[in-house]
C-alpha positions in Angstrom: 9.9 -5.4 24.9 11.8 -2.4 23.4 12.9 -2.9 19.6 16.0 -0.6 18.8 15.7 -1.3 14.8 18.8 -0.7 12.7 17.1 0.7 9.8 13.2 1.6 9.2 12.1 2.2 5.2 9.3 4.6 4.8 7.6 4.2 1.8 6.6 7.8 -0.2 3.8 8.1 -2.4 0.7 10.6 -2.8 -2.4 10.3 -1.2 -4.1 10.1 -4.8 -1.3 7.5 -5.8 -2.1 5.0 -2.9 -5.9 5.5 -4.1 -4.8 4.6 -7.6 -2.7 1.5 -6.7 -5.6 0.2 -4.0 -7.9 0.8 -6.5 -6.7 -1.8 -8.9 -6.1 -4.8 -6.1 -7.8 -7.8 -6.0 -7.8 -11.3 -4.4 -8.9 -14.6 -5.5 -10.9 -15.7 -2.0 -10.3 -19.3 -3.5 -6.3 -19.2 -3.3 -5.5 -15.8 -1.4 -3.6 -14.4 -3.9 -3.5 -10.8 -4.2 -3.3 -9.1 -7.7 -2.8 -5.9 -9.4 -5.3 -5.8 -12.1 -3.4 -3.2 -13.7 0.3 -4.5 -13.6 0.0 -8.4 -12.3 -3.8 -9.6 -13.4 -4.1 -14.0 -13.1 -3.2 -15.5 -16.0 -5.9 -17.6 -16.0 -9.2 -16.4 -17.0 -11.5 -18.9 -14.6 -9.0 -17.1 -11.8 -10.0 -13.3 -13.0 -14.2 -14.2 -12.7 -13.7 -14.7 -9.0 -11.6 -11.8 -7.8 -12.7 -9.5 -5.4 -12.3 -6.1 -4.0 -11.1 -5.6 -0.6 -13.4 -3.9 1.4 -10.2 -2.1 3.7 -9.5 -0.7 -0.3 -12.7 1.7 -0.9 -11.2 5.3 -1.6 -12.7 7.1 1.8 -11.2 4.6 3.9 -8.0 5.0 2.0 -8.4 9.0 2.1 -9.0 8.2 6.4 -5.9 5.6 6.8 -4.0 8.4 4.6 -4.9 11.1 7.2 -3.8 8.9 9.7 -0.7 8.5 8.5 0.0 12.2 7.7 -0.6 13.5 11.1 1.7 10.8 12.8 4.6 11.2 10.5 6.5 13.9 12.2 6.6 12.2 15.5 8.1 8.4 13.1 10.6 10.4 11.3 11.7 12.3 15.5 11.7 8.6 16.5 13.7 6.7 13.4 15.6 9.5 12.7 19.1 7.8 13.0 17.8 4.9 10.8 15.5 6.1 8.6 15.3 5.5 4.9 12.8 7.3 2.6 11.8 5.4 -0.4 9.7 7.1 -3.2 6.7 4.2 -3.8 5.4 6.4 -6.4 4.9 5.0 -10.1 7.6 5.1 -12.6 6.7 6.9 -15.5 7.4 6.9 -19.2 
């Protein structure tokens, strides 16, 4: 099957900025729930004991998928090109 998309959104952000924001996700194996434990940590304190790291989230594999990504970029933006929408992920600053 052959998908013709009307738009694509490619998501910007740094290589160091995707390590950061990895970095600092968590999941509660219990519920599935996926936190920031910078920005969105659980309320509930019983909830924070029993988060874990993801293992896909250790900084070389993220340095590796980032690879990945940059040297197949030129050939997503030749494809999407008529529909293609960069958004900056990066943090806001203040």
């Amino acid at each position: 099957m052959r998908v013709n998309p009307n738009l694509v959104c490619m998501f910007e952000q740094s290589q160091e900025e995707s390590i950061n924001k990895l970095s600092a996700r968590r999941i509660d194996p219990m519920t599935g729930e996926l936190f920031n434990t910078d920005i969105n940590p659980p309320k509930f304190e019983s909830q924070n004991l029993r988060l874990q790291r993801l293992p896909g989230d250790a900084e070389d594999l993220v340095r590796k998928r980032f690879q990945s990504w940059t040297e197949n970029i030129t050939m997503l933006e030749e494809n999407y090109k008529n529909c293609l929408l960069a958004v900056s992920a990066e943090r806001l600053t203040d």
